[in-house]
HTML snippet that shows the backbone in 3Dmol.js (N, CA, C, O; Angstrom):
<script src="https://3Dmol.org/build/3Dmol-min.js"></script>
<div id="view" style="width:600px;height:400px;position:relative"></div>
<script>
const pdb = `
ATOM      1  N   UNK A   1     133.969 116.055 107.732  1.00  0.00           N
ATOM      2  CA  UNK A   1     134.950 116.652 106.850  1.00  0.00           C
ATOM      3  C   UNK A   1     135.952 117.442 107.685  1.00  0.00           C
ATOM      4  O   UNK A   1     135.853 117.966 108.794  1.00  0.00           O
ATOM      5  N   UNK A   2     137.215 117.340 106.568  1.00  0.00           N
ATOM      6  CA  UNK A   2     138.085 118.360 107.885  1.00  0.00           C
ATOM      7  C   UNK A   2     137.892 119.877 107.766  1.00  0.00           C
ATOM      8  O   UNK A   2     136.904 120.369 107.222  1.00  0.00           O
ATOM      9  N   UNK A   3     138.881 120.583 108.299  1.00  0.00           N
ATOM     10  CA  UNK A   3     138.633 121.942 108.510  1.00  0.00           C
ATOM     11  C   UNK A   3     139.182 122.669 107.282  1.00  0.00           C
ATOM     12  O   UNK A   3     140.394 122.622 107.069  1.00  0.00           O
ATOM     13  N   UNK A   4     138.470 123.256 106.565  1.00  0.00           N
ATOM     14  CA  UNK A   4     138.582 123.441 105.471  1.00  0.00           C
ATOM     15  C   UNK A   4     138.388 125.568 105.034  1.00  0.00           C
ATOM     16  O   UNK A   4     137.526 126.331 105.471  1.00  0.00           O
ATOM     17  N   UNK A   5     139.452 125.859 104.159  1.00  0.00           N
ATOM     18  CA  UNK A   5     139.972 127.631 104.348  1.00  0.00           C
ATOM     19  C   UNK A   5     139.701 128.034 102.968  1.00  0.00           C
ATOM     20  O   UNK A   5     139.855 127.311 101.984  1.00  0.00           O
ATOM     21  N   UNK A   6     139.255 129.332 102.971  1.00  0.00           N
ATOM     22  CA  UNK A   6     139.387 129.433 101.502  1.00  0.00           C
ATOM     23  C   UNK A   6     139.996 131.410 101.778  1.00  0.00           C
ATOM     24  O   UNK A   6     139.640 132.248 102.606  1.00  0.00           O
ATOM     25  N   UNK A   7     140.956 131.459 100.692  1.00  0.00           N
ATOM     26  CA  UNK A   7     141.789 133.006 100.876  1.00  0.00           C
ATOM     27  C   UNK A   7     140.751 134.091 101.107  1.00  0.00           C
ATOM     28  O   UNK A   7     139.713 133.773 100.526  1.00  0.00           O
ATOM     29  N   UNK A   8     140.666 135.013 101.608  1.00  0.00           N
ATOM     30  CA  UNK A   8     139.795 136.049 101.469  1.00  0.00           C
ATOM     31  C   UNK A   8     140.036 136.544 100.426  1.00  0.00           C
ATOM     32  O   UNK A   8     141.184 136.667 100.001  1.00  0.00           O
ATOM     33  N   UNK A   9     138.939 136.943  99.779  1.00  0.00           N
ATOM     34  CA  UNK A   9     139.310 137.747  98.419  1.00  0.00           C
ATOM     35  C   UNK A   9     140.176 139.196  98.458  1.00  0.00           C
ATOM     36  O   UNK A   9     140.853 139.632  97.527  1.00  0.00           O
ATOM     37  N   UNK A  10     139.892 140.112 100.363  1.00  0.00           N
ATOM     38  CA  UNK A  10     140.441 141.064 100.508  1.00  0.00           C
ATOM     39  C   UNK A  10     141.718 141.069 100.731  1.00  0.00           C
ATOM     40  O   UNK A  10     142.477 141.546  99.888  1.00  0.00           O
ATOM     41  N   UNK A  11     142.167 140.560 101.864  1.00  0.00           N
ATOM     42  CA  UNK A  11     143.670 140.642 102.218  1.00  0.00           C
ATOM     43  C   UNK A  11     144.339 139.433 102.238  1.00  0.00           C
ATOM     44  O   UNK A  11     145.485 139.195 102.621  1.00  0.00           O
ATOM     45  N   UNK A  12     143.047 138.299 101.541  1.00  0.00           N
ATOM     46  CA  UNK A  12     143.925 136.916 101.156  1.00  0.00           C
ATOM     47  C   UNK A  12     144.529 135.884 102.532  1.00  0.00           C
ATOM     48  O   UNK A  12     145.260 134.904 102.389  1.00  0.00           O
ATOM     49  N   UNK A  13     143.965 136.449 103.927  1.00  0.00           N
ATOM     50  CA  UNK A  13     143.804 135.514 104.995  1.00  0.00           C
ATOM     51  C   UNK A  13     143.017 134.684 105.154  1.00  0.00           C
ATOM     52  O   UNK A  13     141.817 134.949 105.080  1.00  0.00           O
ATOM     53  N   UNK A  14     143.518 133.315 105.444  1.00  0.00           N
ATOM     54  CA  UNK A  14     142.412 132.080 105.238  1.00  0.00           C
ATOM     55  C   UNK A  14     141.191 132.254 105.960  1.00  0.00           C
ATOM     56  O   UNK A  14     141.323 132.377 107.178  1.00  0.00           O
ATOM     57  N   UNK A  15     140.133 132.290 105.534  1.00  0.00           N
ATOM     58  CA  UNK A  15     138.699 132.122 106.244  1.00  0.00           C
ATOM     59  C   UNK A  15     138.340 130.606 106.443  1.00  0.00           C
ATOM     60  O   UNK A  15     138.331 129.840 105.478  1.00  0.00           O
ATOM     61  N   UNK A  16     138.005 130.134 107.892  1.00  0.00           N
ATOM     62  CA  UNK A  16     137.619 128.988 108.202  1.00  0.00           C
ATOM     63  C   UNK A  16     136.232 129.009 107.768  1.00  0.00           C
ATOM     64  O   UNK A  16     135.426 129.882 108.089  1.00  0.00           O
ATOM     65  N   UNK A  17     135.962 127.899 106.941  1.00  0.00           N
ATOM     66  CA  UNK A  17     134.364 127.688 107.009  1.00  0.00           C
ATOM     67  C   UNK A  17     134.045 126.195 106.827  1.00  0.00           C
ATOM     68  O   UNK A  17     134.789 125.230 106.654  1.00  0.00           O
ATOM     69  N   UNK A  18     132.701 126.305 106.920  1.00  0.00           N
ATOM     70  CA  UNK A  18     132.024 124.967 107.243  1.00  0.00           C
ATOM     71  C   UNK A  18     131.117 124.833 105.888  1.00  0.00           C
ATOM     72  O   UNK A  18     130.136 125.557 105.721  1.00  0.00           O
ATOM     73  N   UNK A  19     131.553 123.776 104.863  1.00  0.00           N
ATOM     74  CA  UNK A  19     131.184 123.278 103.889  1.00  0.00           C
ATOM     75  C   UNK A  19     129.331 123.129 103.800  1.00  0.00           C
ATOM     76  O   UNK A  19     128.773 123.760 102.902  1.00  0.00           O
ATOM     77  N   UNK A  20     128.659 122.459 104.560  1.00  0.00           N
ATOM     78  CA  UNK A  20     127.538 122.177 105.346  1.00  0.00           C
ATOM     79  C   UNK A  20     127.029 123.557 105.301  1.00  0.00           C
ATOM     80  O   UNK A  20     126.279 124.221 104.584  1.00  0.00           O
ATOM     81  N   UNK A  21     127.648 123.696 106.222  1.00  0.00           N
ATOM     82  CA  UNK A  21     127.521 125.238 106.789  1.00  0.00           C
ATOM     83  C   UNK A  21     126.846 126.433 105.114  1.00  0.00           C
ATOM     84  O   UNK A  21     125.803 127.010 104.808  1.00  0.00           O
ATOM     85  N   UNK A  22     128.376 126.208 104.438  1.00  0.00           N
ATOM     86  CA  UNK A  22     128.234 127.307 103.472  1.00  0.00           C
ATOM     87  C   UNK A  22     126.413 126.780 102.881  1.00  0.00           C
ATOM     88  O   UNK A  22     125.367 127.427 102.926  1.00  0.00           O
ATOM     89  N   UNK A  23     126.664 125.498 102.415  1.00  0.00           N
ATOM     90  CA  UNK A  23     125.511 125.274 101.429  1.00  0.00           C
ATOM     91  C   UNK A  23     123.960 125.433 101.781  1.00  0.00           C
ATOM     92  O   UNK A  23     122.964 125.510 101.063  1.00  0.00           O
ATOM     93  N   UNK A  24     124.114 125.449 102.951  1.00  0.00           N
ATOM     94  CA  UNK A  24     122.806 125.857 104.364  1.00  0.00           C
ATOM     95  C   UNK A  24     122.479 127.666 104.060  1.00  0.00           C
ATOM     96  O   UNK A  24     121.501 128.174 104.608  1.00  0.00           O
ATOM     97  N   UNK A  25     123.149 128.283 103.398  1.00  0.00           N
ATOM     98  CA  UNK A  25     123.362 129.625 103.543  1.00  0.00           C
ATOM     99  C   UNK A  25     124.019 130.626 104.685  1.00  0.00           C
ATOM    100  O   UNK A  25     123.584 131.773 104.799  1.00  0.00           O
ATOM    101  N   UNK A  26     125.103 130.129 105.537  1.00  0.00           N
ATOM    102  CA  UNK A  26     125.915 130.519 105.798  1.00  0.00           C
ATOM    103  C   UNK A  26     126.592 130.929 105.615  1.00  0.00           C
ATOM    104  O   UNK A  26     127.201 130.272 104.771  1.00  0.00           O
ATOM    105  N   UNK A  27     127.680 132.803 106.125  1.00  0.00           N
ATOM    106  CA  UNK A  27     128.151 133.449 105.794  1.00  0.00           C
ATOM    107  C   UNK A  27     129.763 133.075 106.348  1.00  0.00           C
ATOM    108  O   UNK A  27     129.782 132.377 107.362  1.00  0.00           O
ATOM    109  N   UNK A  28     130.866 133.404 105.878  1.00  0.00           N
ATOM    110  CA  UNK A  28     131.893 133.333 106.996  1.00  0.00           C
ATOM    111  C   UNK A  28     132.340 134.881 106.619  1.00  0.00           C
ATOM    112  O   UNK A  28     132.089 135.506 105.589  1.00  0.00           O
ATOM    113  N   UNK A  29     133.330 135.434 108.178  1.00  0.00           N
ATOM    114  CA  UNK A  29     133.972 136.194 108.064  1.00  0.00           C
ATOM    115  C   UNK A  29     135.510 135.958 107.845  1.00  0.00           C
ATOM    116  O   UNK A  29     136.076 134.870 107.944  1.00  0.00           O
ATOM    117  N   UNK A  30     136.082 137.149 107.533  1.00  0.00           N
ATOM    118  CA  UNK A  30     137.681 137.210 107.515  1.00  0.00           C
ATOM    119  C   UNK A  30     137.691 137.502 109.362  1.00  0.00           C
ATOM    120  O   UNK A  30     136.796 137.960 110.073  1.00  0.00           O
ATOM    121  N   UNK A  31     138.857 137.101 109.664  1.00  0.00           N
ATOM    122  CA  UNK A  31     139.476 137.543 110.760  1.00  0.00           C
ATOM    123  C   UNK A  31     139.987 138.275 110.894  1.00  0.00           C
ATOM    124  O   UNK A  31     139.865 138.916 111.937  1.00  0.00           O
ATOM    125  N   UNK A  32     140.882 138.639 109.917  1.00  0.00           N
ATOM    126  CA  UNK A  32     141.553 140.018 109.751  1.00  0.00           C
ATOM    127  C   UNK A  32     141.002 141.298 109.395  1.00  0.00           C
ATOM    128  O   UNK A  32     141.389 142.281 110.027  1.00  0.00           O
ATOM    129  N   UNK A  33     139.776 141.491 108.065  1.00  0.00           N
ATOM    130  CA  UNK A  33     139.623 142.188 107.382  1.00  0.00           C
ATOM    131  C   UNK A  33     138.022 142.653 108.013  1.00  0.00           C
ATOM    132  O   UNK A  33     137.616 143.764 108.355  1.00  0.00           O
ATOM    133  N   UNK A  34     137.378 141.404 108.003  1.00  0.00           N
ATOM    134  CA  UNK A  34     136.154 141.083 108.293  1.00  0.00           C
ATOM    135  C   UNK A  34     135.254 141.310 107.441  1.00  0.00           C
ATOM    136  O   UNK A  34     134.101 141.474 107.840  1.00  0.00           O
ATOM    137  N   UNK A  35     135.633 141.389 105.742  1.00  0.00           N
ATOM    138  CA  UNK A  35     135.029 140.675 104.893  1.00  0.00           C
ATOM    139  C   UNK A  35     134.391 139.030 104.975  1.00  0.00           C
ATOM    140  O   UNK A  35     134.760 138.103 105.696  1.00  0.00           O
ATOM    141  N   UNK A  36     133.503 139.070 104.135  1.00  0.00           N
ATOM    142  CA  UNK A  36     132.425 138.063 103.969  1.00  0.00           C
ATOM    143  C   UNK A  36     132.186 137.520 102.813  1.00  0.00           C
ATOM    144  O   UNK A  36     132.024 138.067 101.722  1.00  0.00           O
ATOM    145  N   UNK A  37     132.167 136.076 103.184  1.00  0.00           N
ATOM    146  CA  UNK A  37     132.065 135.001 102.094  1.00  0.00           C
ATOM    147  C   UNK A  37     131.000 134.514 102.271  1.00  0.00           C
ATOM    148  O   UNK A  37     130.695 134.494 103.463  1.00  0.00           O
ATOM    149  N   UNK A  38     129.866 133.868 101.235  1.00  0.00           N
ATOM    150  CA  UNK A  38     128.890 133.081 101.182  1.00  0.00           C
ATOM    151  C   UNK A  38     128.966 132.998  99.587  1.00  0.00           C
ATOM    152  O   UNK A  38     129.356 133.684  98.642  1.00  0.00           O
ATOM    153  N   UNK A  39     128.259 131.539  99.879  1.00  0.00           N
ATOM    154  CA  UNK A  39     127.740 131.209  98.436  1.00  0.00           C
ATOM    155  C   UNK A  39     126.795 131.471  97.884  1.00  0.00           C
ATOM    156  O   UNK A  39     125.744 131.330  98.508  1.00  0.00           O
ATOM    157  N   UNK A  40     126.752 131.866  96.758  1.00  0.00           N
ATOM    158  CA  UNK A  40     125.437 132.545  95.893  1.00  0.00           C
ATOM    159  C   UNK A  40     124.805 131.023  95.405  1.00  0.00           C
ATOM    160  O   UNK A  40     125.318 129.958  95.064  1.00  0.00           O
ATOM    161  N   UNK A  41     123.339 131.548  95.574  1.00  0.00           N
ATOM    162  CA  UNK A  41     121.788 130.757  95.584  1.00  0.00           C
ATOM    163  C   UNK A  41     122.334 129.500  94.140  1.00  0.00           C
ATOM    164  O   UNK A  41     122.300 128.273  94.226  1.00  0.00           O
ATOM    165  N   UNK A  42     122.818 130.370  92.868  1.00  0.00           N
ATOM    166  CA  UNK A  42     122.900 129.659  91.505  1.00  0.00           C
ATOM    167  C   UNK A  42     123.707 128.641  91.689  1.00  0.00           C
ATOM    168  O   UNK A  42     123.574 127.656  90.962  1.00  0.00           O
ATOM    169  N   UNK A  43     124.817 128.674  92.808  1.00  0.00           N
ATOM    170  CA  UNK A  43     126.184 127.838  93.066  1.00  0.00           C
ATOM    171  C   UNK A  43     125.794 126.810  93.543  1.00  0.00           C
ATOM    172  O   UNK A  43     126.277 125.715  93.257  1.00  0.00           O
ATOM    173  N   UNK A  44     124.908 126.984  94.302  1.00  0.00           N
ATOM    174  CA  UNK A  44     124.522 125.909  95.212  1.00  0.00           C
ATOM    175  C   UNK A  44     124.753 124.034  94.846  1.00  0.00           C
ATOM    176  O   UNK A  44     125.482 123.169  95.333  1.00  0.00           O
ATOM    177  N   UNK A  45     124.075 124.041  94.134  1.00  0.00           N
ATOM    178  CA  UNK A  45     123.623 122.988  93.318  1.00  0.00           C
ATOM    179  C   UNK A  45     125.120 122.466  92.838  1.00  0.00           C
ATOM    180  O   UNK A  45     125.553 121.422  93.326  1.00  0.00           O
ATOM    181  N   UNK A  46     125.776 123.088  92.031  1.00  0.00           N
ATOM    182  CA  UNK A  46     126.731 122.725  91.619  1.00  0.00           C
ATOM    183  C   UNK A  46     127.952 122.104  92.636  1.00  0.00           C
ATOM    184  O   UNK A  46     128.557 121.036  92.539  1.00  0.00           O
ATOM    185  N   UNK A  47     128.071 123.147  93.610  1.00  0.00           N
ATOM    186  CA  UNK A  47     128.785 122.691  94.651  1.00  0.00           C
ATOM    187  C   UNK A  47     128.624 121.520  95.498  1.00  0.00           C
ATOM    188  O   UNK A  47     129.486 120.773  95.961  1.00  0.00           O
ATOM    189  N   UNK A  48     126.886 121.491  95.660  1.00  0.00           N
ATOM    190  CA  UNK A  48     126.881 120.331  96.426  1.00  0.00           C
ATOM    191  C   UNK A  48     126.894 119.009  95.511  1.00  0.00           C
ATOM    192  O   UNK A  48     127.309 118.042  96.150  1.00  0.00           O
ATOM    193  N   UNK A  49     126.569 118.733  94.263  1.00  0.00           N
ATOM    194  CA  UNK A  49     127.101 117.754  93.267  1.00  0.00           C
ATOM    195  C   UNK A  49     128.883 117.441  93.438  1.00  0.00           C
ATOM    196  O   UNK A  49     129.365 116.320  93.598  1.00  0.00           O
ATOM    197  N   UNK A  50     129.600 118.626  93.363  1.00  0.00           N
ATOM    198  CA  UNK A  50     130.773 118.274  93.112  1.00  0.00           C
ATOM    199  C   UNK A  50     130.849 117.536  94.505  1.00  0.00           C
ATOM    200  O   UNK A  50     131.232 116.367  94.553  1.00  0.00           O
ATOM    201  N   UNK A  51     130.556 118.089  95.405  1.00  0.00           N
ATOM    202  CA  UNK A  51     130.498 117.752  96.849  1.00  0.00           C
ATOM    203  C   UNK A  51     130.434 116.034  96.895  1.00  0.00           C
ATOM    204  O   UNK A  51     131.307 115.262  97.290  1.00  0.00           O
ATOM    205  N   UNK A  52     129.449 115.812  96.495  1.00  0.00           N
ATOM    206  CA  UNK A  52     129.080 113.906  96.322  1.00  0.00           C
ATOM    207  C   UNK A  52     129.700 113.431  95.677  1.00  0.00           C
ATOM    208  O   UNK A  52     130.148 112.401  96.180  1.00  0.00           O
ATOM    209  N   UNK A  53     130.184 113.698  94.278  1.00  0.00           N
ATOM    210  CA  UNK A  53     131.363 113.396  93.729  1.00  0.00           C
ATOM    211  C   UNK A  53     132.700 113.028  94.328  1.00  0.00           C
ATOM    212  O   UNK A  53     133.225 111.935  94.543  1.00  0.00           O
ATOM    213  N   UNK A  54     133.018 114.045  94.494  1.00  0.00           N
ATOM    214  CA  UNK A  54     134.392 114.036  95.536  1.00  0.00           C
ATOM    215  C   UNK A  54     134.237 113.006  96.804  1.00  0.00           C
ATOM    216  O   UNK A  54     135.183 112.221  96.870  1.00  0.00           O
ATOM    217  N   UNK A  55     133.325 112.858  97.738  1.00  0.00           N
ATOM    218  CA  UNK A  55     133.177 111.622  98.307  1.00  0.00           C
ATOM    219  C   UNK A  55     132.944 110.415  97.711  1.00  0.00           C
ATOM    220  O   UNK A  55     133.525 109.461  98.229  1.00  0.00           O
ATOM    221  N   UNK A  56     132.144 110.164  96.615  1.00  0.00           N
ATOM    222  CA  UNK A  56     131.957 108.967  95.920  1.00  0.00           C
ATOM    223  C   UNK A  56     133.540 108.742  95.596  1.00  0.00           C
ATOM    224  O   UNK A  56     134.075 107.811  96.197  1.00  0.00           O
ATOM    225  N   UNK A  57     134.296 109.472  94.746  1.00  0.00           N
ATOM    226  CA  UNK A  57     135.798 109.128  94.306  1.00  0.00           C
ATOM    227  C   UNK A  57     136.070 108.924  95.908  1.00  0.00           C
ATOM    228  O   UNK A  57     135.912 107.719  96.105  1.00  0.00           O
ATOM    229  N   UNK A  58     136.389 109.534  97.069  1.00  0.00           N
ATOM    230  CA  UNK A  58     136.883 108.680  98.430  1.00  0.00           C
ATOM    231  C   UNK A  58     136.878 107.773  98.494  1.00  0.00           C
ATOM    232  O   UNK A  58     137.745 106.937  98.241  1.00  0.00           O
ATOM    233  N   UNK A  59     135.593 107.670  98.960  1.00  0.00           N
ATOM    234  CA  UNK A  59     134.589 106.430  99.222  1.00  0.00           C
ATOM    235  C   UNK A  59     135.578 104.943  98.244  1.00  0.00           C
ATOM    236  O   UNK A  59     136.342 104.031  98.560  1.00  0.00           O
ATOM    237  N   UNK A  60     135.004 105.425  97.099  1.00  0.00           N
ATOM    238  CA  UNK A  60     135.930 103.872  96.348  1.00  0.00           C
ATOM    239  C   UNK A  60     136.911 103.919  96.405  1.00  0.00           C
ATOM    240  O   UNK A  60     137.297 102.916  95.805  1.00  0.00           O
ATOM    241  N   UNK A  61     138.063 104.655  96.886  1.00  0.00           N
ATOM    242  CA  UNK A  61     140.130 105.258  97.037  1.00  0.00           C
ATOM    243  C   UNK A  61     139.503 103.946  98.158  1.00  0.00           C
ATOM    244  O   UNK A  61     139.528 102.762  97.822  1.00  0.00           O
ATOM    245  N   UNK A  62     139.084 104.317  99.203  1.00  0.00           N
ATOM    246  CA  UNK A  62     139.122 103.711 100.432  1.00  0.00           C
ATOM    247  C   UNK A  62     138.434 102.294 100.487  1.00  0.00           C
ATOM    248  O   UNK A  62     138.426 101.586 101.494  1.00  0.00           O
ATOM    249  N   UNK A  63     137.864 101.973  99.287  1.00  0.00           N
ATOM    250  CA  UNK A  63     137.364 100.638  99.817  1.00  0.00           C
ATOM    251  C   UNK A  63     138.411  99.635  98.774  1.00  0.00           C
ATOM    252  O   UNK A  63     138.615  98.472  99.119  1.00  0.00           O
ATOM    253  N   UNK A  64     139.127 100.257  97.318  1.00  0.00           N
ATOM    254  CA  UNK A  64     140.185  99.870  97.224  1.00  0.00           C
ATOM    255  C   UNK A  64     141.807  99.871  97.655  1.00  0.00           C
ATOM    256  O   UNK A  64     142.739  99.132  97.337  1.00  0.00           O
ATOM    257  N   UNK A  65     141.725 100.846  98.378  1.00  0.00           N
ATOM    258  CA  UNK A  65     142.714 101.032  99.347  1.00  0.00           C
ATOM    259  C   UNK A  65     142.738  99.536 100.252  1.00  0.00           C
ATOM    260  O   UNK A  65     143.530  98.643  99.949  1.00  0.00           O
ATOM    261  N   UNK A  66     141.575  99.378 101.613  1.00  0.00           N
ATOM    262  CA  UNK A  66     141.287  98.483 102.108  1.00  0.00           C
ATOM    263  C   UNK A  66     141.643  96.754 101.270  1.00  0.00           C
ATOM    264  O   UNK A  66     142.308  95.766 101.582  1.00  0.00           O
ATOM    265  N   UNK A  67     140.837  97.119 100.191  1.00  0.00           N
ATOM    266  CA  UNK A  67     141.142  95.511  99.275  1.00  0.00           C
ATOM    267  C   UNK A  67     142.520  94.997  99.082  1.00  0.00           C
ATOM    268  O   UNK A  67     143.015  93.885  99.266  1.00  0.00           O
ATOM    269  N   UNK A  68     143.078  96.312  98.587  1.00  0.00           N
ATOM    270  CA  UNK A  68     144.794  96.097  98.351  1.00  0.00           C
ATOM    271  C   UNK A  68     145.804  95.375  99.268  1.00  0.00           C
ATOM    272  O   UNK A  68     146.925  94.891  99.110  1.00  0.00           O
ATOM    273  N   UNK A  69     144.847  95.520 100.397  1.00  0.00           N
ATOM    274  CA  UNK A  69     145.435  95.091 101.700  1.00  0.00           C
ATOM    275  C   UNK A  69     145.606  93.916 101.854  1.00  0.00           C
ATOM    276  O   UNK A  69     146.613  93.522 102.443  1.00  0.00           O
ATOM    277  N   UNK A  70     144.532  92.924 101.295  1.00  0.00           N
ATOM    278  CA  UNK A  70     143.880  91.960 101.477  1.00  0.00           C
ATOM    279  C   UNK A  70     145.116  90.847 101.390  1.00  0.00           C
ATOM    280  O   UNK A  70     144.877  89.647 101.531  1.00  0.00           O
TER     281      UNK A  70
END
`;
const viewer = $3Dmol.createViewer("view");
viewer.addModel(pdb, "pdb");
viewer.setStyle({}, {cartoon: {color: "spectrum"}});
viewer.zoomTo();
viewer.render();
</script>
């Protein structure tokens, strides 16, 4: 996946984090502020569903993408 930011909630500077990462229970910091993001335990689940989702919709963009070609 690519490199992927989400605003800090404090001063609204992008925090780099790692998708993987977050759902593993990984924290990220701000750079600026050095507030902290993680995902809560209840989210989990949900996120990583949408997560497969969102690749499954890829996944078929790209294998009809490819066909179109044909």
């Amino acid at each position: 996946m690519s490199e992927q930011y989400i605003a800090c909630p404090n001063c609204k500077n992008n925090i780099l984090f790692d998708v993987n990462a977050l759902l593993s229970g990984a924290s990220f910091a701000c750079s600026k502020c050095n507030a902290k993001i993680k995902l809560a335990n209840e989210s989990k689940e949900t996120v990583s569903k949408s997560i497969e989702e969102f690749n499954s919709i890829k996944t078929n963009a790209l294998k009809q993408q490819s066909h179109d070609k044909i």
